[in-house]
N, C-alpha and C positions, 0 to 999 in steps of 0.2 A: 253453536255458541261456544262451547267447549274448546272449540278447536282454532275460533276466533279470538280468544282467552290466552292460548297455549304460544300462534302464532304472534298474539303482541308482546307477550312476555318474552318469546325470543328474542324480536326486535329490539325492545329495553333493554336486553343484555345486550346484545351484539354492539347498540350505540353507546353503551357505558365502557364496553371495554375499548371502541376505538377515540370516546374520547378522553381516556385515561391513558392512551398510546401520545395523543396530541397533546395534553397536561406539559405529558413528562419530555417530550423531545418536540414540542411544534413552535409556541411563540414563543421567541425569545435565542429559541435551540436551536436556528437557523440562520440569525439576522448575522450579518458580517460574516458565513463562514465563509474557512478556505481548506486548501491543502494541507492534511497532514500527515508528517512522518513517512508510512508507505504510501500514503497516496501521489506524493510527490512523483516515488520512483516506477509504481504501478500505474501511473496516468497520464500525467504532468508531462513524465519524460521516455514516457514512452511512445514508441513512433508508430508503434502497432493500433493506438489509440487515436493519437493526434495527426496524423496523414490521413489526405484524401488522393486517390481514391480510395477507395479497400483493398488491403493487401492481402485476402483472401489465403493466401501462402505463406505468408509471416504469421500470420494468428495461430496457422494451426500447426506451425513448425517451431514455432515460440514459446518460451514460457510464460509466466502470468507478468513477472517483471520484465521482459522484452527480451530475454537473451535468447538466441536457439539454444533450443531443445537437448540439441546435440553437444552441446560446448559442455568444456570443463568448467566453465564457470556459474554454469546453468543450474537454480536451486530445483529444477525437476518439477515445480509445481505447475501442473499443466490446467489452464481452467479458458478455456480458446473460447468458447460461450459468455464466462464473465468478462472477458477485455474484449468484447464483440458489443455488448453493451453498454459499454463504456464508450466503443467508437460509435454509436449511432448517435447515444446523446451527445457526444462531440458534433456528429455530423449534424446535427439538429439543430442543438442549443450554444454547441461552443462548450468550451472548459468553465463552468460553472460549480466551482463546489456546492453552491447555495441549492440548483434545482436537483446533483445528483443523491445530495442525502435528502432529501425530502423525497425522493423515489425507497430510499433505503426506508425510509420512515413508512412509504405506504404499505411495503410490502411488511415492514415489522406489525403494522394493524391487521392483516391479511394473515398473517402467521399464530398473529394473538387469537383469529376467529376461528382459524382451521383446528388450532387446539382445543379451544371450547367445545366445536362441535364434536371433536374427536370423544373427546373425555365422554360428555353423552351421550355415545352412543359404546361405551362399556358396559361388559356383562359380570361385574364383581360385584360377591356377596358384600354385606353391611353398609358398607360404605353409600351414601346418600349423592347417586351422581350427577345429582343437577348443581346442587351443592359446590359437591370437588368440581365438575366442569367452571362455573364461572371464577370459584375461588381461586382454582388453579392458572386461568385463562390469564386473570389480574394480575396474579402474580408474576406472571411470565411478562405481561405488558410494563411492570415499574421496575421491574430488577436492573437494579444499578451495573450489574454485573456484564450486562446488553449493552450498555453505552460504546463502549468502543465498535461492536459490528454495526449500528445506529449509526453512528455518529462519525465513526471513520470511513470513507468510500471505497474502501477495499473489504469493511465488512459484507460488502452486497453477497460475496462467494458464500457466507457463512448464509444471507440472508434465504439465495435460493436452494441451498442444497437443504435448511429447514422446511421451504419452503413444499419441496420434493419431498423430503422427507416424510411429510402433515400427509399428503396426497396418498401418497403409500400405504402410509398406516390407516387412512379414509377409506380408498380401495379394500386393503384386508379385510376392514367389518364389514365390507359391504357382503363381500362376497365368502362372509364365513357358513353360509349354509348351503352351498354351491360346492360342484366342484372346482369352479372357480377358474379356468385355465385361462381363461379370457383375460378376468385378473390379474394373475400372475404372470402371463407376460407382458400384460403392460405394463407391473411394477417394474419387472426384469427392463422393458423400455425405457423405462422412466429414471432406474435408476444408473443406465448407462449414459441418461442426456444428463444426471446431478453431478456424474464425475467430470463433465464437462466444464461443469461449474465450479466442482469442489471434490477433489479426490475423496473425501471422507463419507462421502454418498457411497462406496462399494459397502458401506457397513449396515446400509438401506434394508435388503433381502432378508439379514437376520433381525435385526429389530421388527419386520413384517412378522417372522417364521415366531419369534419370540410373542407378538402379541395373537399369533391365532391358536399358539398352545395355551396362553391362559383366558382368551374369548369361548374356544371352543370346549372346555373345561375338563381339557387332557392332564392336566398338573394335578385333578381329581381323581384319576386311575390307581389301582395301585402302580408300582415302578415297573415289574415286568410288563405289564401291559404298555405302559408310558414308554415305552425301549422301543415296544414293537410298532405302536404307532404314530411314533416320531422316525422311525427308518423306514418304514413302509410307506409312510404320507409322499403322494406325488407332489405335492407343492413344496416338501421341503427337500427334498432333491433337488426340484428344480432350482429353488434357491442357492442350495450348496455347487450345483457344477454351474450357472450362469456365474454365479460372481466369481468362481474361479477363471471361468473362461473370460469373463469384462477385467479382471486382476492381471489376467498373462497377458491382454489386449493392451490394458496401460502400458506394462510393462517394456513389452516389444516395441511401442511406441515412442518411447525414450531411449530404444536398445539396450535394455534392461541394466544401464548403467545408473548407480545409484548418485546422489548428489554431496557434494566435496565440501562440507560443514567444514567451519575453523574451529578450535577450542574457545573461542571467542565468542561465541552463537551460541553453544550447550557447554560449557563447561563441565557439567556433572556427566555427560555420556564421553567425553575426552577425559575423567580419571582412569589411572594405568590401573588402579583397581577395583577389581572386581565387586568385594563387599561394598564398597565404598560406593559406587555406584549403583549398588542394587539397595543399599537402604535410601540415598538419597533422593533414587528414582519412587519407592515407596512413599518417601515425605512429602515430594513433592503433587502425590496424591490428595496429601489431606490438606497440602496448602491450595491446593484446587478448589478443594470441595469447602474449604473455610470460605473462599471467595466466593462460593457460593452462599455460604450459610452468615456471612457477615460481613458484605461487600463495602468495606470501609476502608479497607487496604489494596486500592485501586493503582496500576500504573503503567504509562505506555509500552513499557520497555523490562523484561525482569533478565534481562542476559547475564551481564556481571555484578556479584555483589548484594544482589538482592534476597537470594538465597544460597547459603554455604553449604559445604560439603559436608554429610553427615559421615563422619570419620571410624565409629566407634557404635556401638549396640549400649553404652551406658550412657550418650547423649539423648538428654532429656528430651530431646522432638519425640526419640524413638516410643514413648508413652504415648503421642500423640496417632503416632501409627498403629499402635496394639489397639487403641482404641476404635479406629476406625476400623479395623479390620473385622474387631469384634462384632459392631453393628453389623458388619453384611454377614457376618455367621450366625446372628438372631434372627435377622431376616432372612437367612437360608430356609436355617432350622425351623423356621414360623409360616416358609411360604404358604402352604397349605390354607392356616387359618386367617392369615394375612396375605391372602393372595393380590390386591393392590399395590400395597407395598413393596412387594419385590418386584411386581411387573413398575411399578416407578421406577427402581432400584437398576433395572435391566436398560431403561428406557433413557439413564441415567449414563450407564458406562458404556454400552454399545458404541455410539455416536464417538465417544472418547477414546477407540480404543486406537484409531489412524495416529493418538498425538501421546499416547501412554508411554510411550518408549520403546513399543515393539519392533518401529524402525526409528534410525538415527532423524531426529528434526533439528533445524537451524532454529530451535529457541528455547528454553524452559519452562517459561510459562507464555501462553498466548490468552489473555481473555476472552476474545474472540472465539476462539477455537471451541471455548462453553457455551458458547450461543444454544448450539442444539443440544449440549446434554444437560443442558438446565431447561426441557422440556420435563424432565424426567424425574431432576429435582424438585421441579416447583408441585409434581404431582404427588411425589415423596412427602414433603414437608403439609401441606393441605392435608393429604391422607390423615397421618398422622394429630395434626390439630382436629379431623372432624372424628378421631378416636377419640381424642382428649375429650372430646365436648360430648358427646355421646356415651359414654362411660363414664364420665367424671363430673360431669356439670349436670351432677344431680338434684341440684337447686337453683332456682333463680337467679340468686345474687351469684353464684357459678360463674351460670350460660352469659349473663350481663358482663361478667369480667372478663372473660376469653371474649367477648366480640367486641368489646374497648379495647382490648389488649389488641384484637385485630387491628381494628379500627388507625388505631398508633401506629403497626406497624407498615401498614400500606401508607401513612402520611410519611411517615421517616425515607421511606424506601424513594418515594418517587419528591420529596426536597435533597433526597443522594443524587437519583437521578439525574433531577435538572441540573442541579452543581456540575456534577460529569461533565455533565453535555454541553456546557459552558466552558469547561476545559478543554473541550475538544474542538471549539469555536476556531482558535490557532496555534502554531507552535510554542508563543512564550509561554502560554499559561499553561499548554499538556508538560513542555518539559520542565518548570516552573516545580506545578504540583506533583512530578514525581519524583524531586528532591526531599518533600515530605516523607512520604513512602522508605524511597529508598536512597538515602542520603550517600550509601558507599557503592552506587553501581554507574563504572567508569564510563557506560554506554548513558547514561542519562549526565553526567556531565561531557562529554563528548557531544553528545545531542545540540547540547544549550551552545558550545562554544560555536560547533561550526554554525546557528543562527546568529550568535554574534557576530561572526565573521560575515555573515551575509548583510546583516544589518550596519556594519561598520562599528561596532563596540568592539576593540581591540585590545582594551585590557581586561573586559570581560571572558573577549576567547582565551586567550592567555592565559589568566586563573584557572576556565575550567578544563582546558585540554592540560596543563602541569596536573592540575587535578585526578584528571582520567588515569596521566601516566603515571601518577605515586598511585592509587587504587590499581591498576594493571600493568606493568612497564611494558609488557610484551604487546601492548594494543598500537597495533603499527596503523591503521589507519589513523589512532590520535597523534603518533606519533611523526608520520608521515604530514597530516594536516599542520601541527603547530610547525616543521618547518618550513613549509610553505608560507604560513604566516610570518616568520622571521623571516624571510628571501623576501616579500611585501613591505616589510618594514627597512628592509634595505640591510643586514644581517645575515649575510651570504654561509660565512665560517661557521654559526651555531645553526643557521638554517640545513647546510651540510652533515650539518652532526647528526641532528634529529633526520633527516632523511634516510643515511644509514643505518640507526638504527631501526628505522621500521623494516628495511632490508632485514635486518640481519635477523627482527625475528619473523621475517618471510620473505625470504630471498626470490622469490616465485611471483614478486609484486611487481606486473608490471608498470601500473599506475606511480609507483615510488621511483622505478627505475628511469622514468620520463621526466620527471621532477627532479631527480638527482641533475640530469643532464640540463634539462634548465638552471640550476642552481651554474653547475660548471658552465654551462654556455657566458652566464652572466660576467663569472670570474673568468670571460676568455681562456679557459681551458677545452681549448673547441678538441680535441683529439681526443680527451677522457669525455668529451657529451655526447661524442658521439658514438664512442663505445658503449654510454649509459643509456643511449639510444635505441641500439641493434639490442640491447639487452631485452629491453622493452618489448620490442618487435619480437624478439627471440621465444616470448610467453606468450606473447598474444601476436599475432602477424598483419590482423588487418586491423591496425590500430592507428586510426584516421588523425587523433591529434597528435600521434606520435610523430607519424608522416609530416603531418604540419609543423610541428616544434624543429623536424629535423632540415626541412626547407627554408625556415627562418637560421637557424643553422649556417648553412650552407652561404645564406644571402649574405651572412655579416661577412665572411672570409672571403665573398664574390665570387663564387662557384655558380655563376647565373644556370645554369645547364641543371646542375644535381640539384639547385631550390626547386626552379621548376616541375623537375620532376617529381620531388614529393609532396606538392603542391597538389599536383595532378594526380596521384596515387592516391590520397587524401579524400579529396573529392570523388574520386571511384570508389571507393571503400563507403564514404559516406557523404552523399550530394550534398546532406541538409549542411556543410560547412562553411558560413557566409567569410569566415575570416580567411581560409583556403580561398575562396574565388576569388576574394578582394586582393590577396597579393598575386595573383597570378595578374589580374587582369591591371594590376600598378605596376608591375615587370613588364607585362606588354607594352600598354603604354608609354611606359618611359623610356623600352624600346625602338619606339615607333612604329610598333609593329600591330596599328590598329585596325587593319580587317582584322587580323587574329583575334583582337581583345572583342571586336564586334560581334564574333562568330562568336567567340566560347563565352561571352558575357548572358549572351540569349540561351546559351544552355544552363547557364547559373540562375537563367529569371524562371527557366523551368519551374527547377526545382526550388526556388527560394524566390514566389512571383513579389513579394514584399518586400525584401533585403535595401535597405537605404543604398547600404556600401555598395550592392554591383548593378543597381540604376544610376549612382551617384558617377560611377567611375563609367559608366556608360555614356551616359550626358556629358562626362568631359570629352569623354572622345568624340562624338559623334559630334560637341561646340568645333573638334580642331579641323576636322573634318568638312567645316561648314553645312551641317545637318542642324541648321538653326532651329526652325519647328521642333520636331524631334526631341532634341535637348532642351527646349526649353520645357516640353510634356514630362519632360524627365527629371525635373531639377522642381518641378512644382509639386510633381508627386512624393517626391522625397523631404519636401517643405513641409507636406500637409500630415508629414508622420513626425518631421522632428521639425517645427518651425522654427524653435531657439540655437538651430544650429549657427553656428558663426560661419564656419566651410559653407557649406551650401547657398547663403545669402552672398558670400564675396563671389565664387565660382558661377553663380546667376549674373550676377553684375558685369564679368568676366563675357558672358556670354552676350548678355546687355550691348556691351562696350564695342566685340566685336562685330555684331550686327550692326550697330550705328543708332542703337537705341536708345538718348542719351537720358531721357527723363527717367525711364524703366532704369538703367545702369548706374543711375545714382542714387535713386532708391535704394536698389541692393544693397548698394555699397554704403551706404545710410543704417540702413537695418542691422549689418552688420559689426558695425561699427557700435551701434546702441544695446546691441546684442555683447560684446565682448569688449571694448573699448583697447585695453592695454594691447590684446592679440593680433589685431584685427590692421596687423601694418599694411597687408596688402592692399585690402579693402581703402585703407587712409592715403596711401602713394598714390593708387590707381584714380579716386576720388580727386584726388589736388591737380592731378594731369588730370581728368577729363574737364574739372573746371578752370582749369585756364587756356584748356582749348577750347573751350567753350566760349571765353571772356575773348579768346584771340578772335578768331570766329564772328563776336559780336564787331569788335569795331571793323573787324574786313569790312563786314556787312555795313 
């Protein structure tokens, strides 16, 4: 009966905490999503995800945003696992932001329970740990500070390397009365498949080593003894050479070259000083751990602006740093009697220490990146209130106020929640709401302009890219984008301007140096674009739109020979290029040189089996050709993707006309006409000739 008691009282919890997971991110936190921010660039556009079949050898040659591995431009973060599942729900479901964060969500339920369980089944004095387990569990499930690994689908990395993480530290209790070796290499397994997921999984084996000196209640020893068996312990050996040997394995595996950050991505690890970047890497500690402890000041993006450079030991943050540092020197000094507390406190920074500054990261602040070390916090803060309540709520009306005081703050925490999560629904409102936040960080007006620019709001891009560049002048991709935008607006001369200087404060931009050349292509200065061209090439070599820009190039001067060929270089470098096969296959054509366009048309449908453009230009050929059938499969297929085309209904008509098909060919040309009226001259000519051959026709008859 006891045990029938025990087992339903788990159940109750278990379903409380996943449906305080669904509360805070289910209806509502779901309906309309999309892509945002990194997910764009880690999914979207990435080909390691969205190609079939499986490229087996790009996944795991590649980084987590698609570049190889090996490139200088490659930010090193290798997670070939996370963009492997990324490609299956592609393979599955298609690019659905809607079903892959509700996968994020289920495993954040699944992460919420593995912590529960974990907690109870701790072996620390005072503390009441059925208690800390569900209180902690909750807490871990509303924290607003989760929303972005939730809620963004590139959290998923954060998701399973927690996820790995729970298992690990499950496995340790299990086998803390054991010798365990069985254990322990499955951790060592285990935590070799989390770097697959999330490099900051090597930090897995110590957080293990760490919870079985305070489970097995070695932190109780005096010191000399505690020396001897923590160097003696076979499992913590183990621990210390496996992850060195999984550490030198990543390593070798990017050929231990590190990744080429701009001062743009971490500003404070690109000050030329020393102090200055060792207090500001301290602050940015407690501004972590604030997000932790009062996650109200939330934002996608904290690169420029968000947080300044601590310059001096008399600025007032540095108070805020003495301060925390104190706490972990009480909680040193106390582990003993507070032995919970610091195993939270451990459980806390461990996890953190891949993004602490030990090595250079492209960002300042990641929220994300606290997913797993606010496992450790939320066991912190619990700890702590069930001291408070336990030593201090010595009276009723006490204990009553601390669990309303609770009560409150899990309502606040999970209406944050849902808000987030609502922000993270699409780009206007994430980069929307982190002009609140952080109103002077150029990467958050940069954000906003280039969606105006996608959306067509052009004096909105305008504002915030000027914006960006008074906040940073030196931000060359704002810099680069607003001329681009002026060369759009027809503003060649200023668009020039701004394109140089994104050059000039990164002369090494190939993507600037392509753009310059279009700008000059425009102004017929074909001898300086195409020096702005080879420049491009000159940084990056197989740079497929470059190829392409330079073949267009070429076409306007009538160098048929050298368009084509980069045309076709283009396309080698990069098949998926529908605008590349389409002028190749319109050179041919208008060549007449249609087996050629025939031939290399069927190798464009290969690879691009749905491109309008290269069944479009196919169907013409094969109408000239008199491959009437054929063309016409060809010109319906391309109808049923873009029906409102004007081209396609006259070029049917076209094909109509020369088959002798006169009712179908006037349709067409009918369609097209009602489709586009002012444009649609061909359509209107062709029309008026087939009916008054038609009318001639009638009286012959």
């Amino acid at each position: 009966m006891e045990g029938q008691i025990s087992g339903l009282h788990s159940l109750v919890c278990q379903s409380i905490l996943v449906l305080i997971c669904l509360i805070c991110y289910g209806y509502g936190g779901l309906s309309g999503a999309k892509f945002v921010f990194d997910d764009t660039v880690a999914i979207v556009k990435n080909k390691n995800v969205n190609s079939l079949p499986t490229n087996w050898s790009a996944i795991f040659s590649h980084d987590f945003w698609g570049a190889p591995l090996l490139s200088a431009d490659s930010h090193k973060s290798f997670r070939p696992l996370t963009t492997l599942m990324f490609h299956y729900e592609y393979a599955m479901l298609g690019l659905n932001a809607a079903h892959m964060k509700f996968l994020n969500l289920l495993l954040h339920c699944v992460n919420t329970l593995l912590m529960w369980r974990l907690v109870r089944s701790f072996y620390i004095d005072y503390v009441n740990v059925e208690r800390w387990a569900m209180i902690s569990a909750a807490l871990f499930a509303v924290h607003p500070v989760h929303t972005e690994a939730v809620s963004g689908v590139v959290g998923r990395a954060e998701l399973m390397f927690a996820l790995i993480h729970l298992l690990c530290l499950l496995l340790t209790v299990a086998t803390i009365d054991t010798r365990g070796e069985i254990g322990v290499s499955l951790i060592m397994f285990l935590t070799a498949v989390g770097m697959l997921f999330k490099e900051s999984a090597i930090t897995i084996p110590l957080s293990c080593a760490i919870l079985d000196y305070f489970q097995n209640g070695t932190y109780l020893l005096p010191e000399r003894l505690q020396r001897r068996v923590v160097l003696n312990r076979l499992r913590y050996q183990t621990y210390f050479w496996g992850s060195l040997v999984l550490l030198v394995l990543r390593l070798w595996w990017q050929n231990f070259e590190a990744p080429d950050f701009k001062p743009v991505d971490n500003p404070i690890a690109y000050s030329e000083y020393l102090m200055t970047r060792g207090m500001s890497q301290q602050y940015l500690f407690v501004v972590n751990f604030w997000l932790l402890l009062c996650p109200q000041w939330l934002c996608f993006d904290w690169a420029l602006g968000c947080v300044s450079l601590v310059r001096t030991i008399y600025d007032l943050r540095m108070q805020a740093v003495i301060a925390f540092y104190s706490f972990i020197l009480v909680a040193a000094t106390n582990f003993r009697r507070l032995a919970g507390l610091m195993l939270a406190l451990c459980m806390m920074v461990i996890p953190f220490l891949p993004a602490s500054g030990i090595v250079r990261v492209g960002f300042v602040i990641a929220e994300r990146t606290l997913y797993v070390p606010s496992i450790g916090f939320c066991l912190m803060s619990v700890y702590g209130f069930l001291y408070c309540y336990h030593n201090y709520g010595i009276n009723v009306y006490m204990r009553t106020f601390l669990q309303a005081m609770l009560m409150l703050l899990f309502a606040v925490l999970m209406l944050r929640t849902r808000q987030r999560a609502a922000e993270w629904l699409n780009e206007e409102k994430l980069f929307t709401s982190a002009l609140l936040v952080c109103p002077n960080n150029a990467k958050v007006h940069y954000n906003i302009a280039r969606l105006a620019t996608d959306t067509g709001n052009s004096s909105r891009a305008f504002q915030h890219y000027h914006k960006a560049i008074e906040l940073y002048p030196g931000y060359e991709s704002a810099l680069m984008n607003l001329g681009n935008l002026y060369r759009e607006h027809g503003n060649l001369r200023t668009a020039e301007k701004y394109i140089r200087a994104a050059l000039k404060a990164y002369p090494e931009f190939p993507v600037a140096w392509m753009n310059l050349g279009i700008v000059q292509a425009s102004q017929k200065k074909y001898d300086e674009a195409l020096a702005s061209y080879w420049k491009a090439l000159k940084f990056r070599p197989d740079y497929a739109v470059c190829h392409y820009n330079m073949g267009n190039l070429f076409l306007e001067q009538q160098h048929y020979a050298d368009a084509l060929h980069h045309w076709q270089h283009a396309v080698a470098v990069n098949p998926r290029q529908p605008k590349a096969w389409a002028n190749i296959l319109t050179m041919l054509d208008n060549r007449g040189m249609y087996e050629d366009a025939l031939r290399i048309s069927v190798k464009g449908m290969e690879q691009l089996p749905n491109e309008p453009s290269i069944m479009f230009i196919r169907a013409n050929v094969l109408g000239k050709l008199k491959h009437y059938v054929e063309a016409e499969t060809l010109y319906k297929r391309v109808l049923a993707i873009d029906p409102r085309n004007m081209l396609y209904h006259t070029n049917l008509g076209v094909l109509y006309h020369r088959w002798d098909k006169v009712p179908e060919a006037i349709e067409s040309y009918q369609m097209a006409i009602s489709i586009n009226s002012a444009r649609a001259t061909t359509a209107r000519d062709n029309l008026n000739k087939l009916i008054k051959r038609v009318g001639r026709e009638g009286k012959t008859g």
